[in-house]
VOGU-3710 file (C-alpha; in Angstrom, 3 decimals, decimal comma):
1> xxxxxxxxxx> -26,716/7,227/1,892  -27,206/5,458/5,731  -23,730/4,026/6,702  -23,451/0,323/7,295  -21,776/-1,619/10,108  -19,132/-3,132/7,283  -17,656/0,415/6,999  -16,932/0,830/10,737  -13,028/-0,670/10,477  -10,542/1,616/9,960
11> xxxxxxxxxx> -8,304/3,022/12,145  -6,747/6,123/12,381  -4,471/7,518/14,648  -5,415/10,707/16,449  -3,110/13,625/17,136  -5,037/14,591/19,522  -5,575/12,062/22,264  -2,143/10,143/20,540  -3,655/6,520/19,835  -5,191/5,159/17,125
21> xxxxxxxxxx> -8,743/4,726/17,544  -11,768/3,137/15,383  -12,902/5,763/13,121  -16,364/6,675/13,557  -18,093/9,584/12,131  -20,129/12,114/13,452  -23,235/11,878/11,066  -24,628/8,922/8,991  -25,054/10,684/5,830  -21,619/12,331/5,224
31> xxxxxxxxxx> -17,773/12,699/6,950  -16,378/16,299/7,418  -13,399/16,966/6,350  -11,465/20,043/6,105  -7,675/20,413/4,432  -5,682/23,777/5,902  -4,648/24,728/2,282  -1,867/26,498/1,206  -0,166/30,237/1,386  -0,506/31,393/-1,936
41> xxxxxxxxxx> 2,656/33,247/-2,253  5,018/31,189/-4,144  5,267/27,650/-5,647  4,609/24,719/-3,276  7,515/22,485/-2,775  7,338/18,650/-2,650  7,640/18,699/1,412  4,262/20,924/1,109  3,002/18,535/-1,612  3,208/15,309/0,593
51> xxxxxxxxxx> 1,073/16,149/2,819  -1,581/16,691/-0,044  -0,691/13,591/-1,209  -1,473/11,381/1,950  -4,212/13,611/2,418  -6,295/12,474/-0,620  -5,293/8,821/0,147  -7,132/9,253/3,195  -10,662/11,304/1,487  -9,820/8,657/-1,321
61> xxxxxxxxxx> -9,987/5,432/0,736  -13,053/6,419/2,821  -14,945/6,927/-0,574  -13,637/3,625/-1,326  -15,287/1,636/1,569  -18,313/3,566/1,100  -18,432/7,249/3,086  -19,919/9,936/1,715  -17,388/12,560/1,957  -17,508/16,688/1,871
71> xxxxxxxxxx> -13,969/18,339/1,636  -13,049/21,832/2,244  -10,040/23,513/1,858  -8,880/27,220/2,422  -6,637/28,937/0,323  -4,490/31,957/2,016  -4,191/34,736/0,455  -4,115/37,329/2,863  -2,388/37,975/6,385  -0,152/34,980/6,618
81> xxxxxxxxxx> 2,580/36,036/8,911  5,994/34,414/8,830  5,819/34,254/13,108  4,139/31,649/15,269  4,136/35,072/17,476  1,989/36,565/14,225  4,819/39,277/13,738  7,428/38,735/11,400  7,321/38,989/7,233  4,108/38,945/5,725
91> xxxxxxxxxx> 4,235/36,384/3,063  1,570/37,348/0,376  2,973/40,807/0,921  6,814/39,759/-0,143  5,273/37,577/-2,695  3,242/40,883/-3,989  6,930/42,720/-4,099  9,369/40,258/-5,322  7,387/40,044/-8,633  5,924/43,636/-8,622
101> xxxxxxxxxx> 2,670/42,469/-8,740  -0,727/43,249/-6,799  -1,690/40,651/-3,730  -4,211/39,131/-5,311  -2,815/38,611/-8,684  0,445/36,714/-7,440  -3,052/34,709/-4,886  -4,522/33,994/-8,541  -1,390/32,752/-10,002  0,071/30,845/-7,592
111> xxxxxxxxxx> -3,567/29,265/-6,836  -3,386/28,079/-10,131  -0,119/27,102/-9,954  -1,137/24,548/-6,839  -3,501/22,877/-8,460  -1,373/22,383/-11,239  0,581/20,624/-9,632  -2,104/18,588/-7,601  -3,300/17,641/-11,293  -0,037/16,413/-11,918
121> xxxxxxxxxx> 0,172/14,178/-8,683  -3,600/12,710/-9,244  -4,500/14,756/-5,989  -7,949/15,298/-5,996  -9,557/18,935/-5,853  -11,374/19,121/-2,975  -15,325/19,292/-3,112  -15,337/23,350/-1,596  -12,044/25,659/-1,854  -12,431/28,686/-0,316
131> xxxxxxxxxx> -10,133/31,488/-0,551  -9,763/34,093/2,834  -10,808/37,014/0,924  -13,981/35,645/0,234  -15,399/34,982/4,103  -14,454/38,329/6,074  -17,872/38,251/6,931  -17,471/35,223/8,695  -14,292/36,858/10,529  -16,024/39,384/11,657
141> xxxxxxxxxx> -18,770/37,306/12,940  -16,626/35,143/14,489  -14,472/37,428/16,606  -17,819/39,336/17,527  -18,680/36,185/19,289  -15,564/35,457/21,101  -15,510/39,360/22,473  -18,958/38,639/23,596  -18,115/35,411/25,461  -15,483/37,115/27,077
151> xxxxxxxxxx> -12,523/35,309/25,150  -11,424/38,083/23,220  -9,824/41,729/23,962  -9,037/44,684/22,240  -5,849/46,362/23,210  -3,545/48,997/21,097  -5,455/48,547/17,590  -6,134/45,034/17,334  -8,418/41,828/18,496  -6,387/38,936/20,503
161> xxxxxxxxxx> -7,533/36,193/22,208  -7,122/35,637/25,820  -5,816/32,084/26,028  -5,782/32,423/29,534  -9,482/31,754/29,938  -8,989/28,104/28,514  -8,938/24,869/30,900  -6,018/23,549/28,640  -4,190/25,169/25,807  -1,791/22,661/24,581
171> xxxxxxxxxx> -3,880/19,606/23,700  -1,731/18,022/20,813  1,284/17,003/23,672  2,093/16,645/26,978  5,180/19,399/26,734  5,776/21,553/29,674  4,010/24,963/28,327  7,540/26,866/28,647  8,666/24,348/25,600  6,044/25,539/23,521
181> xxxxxxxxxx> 5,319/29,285/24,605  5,450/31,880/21,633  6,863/34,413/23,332  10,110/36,679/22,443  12,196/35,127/20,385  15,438/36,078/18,368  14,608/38,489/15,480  11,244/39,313/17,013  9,716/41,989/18,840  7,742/41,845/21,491
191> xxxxxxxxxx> 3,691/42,507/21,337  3,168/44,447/24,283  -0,375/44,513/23,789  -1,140/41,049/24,713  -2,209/40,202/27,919  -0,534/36,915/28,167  2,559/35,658/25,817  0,362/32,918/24,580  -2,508/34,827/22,918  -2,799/35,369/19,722
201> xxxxxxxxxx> -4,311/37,837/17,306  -7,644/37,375/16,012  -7,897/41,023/13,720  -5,345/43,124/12,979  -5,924/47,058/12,713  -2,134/48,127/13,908  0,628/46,113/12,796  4,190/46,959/11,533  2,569/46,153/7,561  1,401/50,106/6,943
211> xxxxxxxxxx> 1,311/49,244/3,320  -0,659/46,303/4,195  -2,893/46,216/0,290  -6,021/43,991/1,585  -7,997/46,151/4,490  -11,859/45,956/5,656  -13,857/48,029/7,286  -14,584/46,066/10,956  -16,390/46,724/14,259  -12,476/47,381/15,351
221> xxxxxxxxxx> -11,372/49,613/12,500  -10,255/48,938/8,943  -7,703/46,090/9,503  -7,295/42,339/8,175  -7,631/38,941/9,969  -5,070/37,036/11,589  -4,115/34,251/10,271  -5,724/31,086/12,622  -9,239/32,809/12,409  -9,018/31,881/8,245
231> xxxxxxxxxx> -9,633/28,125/9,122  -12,073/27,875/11,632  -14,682/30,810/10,025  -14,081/28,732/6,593  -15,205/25,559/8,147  -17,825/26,860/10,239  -19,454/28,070/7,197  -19,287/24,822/5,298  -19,043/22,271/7,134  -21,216/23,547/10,069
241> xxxxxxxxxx> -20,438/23,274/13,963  -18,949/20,115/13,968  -16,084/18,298/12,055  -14,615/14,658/11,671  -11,494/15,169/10,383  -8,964/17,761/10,146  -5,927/17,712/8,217  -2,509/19,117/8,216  1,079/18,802/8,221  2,474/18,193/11,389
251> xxxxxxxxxx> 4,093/21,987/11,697  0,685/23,065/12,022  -0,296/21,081/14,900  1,332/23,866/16,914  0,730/27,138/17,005  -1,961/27,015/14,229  -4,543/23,829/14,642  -4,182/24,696/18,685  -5,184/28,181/18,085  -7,755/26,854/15,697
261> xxxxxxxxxx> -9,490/24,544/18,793  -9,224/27,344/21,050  -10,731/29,603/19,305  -13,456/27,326/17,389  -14,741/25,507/20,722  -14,713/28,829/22,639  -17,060/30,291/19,920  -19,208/27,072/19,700  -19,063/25,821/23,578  -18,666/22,594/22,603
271> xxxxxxxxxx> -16,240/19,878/20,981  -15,479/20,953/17,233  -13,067/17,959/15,933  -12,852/14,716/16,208  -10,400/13,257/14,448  -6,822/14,874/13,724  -4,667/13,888/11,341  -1,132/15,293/10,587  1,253/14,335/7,959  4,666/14,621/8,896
281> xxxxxxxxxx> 7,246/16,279/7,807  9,483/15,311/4,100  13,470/15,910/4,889  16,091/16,566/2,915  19,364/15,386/4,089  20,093/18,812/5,844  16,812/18,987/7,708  13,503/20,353/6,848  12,451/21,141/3,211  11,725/24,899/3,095
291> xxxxxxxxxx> 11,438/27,435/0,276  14,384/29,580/2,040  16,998/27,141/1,816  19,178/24,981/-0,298  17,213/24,094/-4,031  13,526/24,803/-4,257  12,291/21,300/-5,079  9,260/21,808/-7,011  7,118/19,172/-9,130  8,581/21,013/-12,456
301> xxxxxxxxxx> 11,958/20,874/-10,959  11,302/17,273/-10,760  10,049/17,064/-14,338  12,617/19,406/-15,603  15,242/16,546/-14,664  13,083/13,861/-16,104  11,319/12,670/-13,149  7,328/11,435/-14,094  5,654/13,403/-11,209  3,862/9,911/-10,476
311> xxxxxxxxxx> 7,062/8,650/-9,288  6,824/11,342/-6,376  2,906/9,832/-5,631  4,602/6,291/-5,248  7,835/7,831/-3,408  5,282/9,431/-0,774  3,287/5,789/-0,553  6,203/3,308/0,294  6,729/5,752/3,481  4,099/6,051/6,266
321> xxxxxxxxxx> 2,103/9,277/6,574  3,221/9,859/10,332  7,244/8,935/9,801  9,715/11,259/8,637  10,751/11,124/5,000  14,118/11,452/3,559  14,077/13,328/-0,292  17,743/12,975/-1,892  17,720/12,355/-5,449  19,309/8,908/-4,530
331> xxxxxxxxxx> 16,103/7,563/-3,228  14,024/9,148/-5,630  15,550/7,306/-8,364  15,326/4,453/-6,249  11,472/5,021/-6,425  12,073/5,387/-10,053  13,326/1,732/-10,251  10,897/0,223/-8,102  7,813/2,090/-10,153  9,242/0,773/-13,582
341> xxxxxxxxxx> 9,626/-2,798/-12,305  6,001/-2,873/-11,090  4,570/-1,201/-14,280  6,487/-4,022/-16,090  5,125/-6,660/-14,422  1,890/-5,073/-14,774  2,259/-4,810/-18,411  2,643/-8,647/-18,869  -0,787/-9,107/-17,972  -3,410/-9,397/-21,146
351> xxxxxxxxxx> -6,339/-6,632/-20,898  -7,829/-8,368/-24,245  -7,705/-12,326/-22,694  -11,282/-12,710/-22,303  -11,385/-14,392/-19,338  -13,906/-14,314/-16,471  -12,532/-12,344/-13,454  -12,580/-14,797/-10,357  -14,730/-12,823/-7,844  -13,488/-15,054/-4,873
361> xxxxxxxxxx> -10,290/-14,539/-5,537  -10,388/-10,520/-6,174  -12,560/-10,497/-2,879  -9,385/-11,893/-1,118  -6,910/-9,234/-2,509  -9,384/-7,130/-1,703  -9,567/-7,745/1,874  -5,613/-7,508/2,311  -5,943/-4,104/0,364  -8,360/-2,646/3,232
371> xxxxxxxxxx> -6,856/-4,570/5,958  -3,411/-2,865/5,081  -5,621/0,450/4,464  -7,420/0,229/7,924  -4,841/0,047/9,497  -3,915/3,615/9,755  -3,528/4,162/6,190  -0,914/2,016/5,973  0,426/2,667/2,216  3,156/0,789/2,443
381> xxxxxxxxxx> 1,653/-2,298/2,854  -1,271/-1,238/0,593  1,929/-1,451/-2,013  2,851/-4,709/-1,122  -0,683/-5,728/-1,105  -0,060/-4,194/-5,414  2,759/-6,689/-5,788  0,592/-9,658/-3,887  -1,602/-9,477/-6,658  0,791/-9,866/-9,665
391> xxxxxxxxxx> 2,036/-12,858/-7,546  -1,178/-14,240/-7,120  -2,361/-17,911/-8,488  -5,228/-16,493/-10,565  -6,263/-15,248/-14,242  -4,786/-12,117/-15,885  -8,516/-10,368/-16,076  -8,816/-10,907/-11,831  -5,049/-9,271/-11,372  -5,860/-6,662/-13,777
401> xxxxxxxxxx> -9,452/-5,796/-11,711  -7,941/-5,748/-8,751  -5,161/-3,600/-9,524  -8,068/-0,971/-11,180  -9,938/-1,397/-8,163  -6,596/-0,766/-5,646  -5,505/2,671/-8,111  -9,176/4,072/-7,339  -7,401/4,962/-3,545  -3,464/4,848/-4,543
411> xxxxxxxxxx> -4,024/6,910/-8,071  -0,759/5,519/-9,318  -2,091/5,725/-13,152  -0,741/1,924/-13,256  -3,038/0,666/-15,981  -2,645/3,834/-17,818  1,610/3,240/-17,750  1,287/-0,250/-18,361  -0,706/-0,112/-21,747  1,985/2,723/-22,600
421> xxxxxxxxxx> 4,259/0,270/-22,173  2,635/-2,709/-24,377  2,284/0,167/-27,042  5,687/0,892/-26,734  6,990/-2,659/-26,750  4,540/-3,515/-29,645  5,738/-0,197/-31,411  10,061/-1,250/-30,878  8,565/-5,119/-32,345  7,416/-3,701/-35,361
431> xxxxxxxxxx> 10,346/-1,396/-35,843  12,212/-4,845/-35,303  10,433/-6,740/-38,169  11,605/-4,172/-40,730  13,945/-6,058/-43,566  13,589/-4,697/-47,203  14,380/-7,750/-48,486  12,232/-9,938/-47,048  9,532/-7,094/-47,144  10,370/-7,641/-51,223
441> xxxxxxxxxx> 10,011/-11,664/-51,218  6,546/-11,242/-48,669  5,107/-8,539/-51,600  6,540/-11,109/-54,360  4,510/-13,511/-52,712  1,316/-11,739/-52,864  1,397/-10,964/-56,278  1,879/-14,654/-57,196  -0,910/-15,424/-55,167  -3,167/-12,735/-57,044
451> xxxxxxxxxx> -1,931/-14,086/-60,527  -2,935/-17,730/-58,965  0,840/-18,859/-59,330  0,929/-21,339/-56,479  4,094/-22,598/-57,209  5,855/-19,646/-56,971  3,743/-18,273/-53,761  4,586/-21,637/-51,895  8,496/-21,309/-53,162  8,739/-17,816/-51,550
461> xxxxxxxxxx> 6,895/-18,917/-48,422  9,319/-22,120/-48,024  12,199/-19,939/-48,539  11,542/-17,957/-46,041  10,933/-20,686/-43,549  13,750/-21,939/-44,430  15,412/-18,647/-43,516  13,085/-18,925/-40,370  10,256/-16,318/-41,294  6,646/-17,066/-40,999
471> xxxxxxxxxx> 3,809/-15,583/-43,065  0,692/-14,832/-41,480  -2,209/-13,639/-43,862  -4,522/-11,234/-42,047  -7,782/-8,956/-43,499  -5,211/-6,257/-44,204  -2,638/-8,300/-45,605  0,299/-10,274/-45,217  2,714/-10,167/-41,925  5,369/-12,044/-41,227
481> xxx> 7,994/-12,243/-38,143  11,022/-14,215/-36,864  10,444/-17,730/-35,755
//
């Protein structure tokens, strides 16, 4: 497929030069797109979960204007430090411990477990997922090159690189460097092998994890790779040496997507990414959600208190990807309301009228949908471009086609929820029109009509609309209901 001029419209704002700008991609046959995925050592909790959520909005919406779109995402499941400084717990390891398991069976489990819950949240799975165990190769190749370029070192067991060969290290802000620098911290000791406090390590042979289960044999010795080289081989090997779009939350703008650019452009001698895009962060009322503190807010804890996980997905939308989010239960059921109300209106509209949709008139909610959309994915107003429809002056078929069309990018199952609803509503009227007398008269009626007693059948029926019940005779028999 050649991209058109039509599709050249939306807007996104990029992290890295920190201004929206027209998206354009690199190739005319397909975007690039790559999703740091997560650290498979536990269950991923809702703050996690946003950012998955926004990010299949975006792939969503530009398969929706027409880009062909390849997705890859990593999955961790080895060498994830805890530290920025990579020193500190290793997470797949404690994982591995605290349910006396082996590393890769608590990476299989909680892998699953992810995509469960991505299931759950209509989150698309992306079109490659590729877990870190499977591309060592790449690694390997990978640091290889930056040793021979002169932008790695080896010094006391392991591979770092030397940041101080870079033009510019912090590109995602304009921070004085001393802000930002990982260097010794609280808690933390210090690497002594690194040449500068900023570099970072690119293979590990020598760390503090002796018990460390995953090893490889290496150029460098039988170690494991650090954790920022996982992204860039992964994408190198599937999405080639150059990328539209990368995505993350916004705690990974710094150390991790940095140490991703250095290393990836250092390797390639050229620009690797254009486009950035990070999700910020979900709050709780105490700060920043986190497995370590207060309760672990998972999409089963959500359903375990009786929360439809597509409440969450419409939560996520009336907020805009790059503002901070508030979570208390408060505004959840807040989001409950609002969802309900919607579905109910949506539910008022008849699937089964027969009429002709009004193509003028879906082309115009159409165009507020992507002008709300282009606009840096603005899914707020993409949900108040969902309630301009319902108020629209038009037929039931052209609300209920746009609505279809609008869920193909927002995944909010709302034509799904709305016919539960009419089943449910049809179900509670026929529960209603239970009376075992009037049942009795309605069958009394039917047998004088087979014995071709008139009289009596049009007694029974003027009794009961006298009593204000109406017969209606149908293929399967007679009905009646309340006038």
């Amino acid at each position: 497929m050649i991209l058109n001029e039509r599709l050249i419209t939306m807007y996104l704002y990029n992290s890295l030069t920190h201004k929206k700008e027209l998206f354009v991609p690199n190739h005319t046959d397909v975007v690039k797109m790559y999703t740091c995925g997560p650290t498979v050592y536990h269950f991923a909790h809702i703050g996690n979960l946003r950012s998955y959520i926004m990010e299949d909005i975006l792939e969503k919406y530009l398969r929706y204007v027409g880009y062909p779109v390849k997705r890859v995402m990593n999955i961790t499941d080895v060498g994830h430090l805890a530290s920025d400084a990579d020193t500190g717990e290793d997470k797949m390891l404690k994982g591995a411990k605290r349910e006396q398991k082996t590393v890769m069976e608590i990476a299989q489990f909680y892998t699953d477990a992810f995509f469960e819950d991505c299931r759950k949240l209509n989150i698309k799975r992306p079109d490659v997922v590729e877990p870190a165990t499977g591309c060592i190769d790449e690694f390997i190749k990978l640091v290889s090159g930056l040793m021979e370029r002169g932008y790695a070192y080896f010094a006391g067991g392991n591979v770092y690189f030397d940041t101080s060969k870079l033009e510019k290290y912090y590109v995602f802000n304009d921070h004085d460097e001393e802000d930002l620098a990982v260097g010794v911290r609280e808690g933390v000791e210090e690497d002594t092998n690194k040449r500068n406090k900023n570099d970072f390590v690119l293979w590990f042979t020598k760390s503090k994890f002796e018990d460390q289960a995953l090893k490889w044999d290496s150029p460098w010795g039988v170690g494991y790779p650090g954790w920022h080289i996982e992204c860039s081989g992964i994408s190198l090997k599937h999405l080639g040496e150059d990328l539209d779009i990368h995505c993350g939350g916004i705690d990974n703008a710094f150390p991790h997507h940095t140490n991703e650019i250095a290393q990836s452009e250092a390797f390639l001698g050229h620009k690797w990414c254009n486009y950035w895009f990070h999700v910020h962060h979900l709050n709780t009322e105490g700060g920043k959600m986190s497995k370590s503190k207060g309760e672990f807010l998972t999409v089963s804890l959500l359903e375990s208190k009786g929360y439809d996980p597509m409440v969450y997905r419409f939560f996520c939308l009336q907020s805009h990807y790059r503002r901070n989010l508030v979570f208390s239960w408060e505004n959840l059921d807040n989001a409950v309301a609002a969802y309900d109300k919607l579905i109910a209106k949506i539910a008022t509209l008849n699937p089964d009228s027969g009429e002709v949709v009004d193509e003028a008139a879906l082309q115009s909610m159409k165009d507020r949908f992507t002008k709300a959309m282009d606009g840096d994915l603005n899914t707020s107003l993409a949900v108040t471009a969902l309630y301009d429809v319902l108020k629209a002056k038009t037929n039931d078929a052209t609300k209920l086609a746009a609505l279809a069309d609008f869920d193909n990018v927002m995944s909010l199952d709302l034509l799904a929820h709305a016919e539960k609803v009419r089943q449910e509503s049809r179900a509670q009227e026929a529960a209603e029109e239970t009376d075992p007398e009037i049942d009795a008269l309605v069958l009394q009626r039917t047998e004088a009509k087979k014995a071709k007693n008139w009289a009596e059948a049009d007694r029974i029926r003027d009794e009961l609309k006298a009593r204000g019940i109406s017969i209606i005779d149908t293929p399967q028999g007679a009905k009646w209901r309340r006038d």
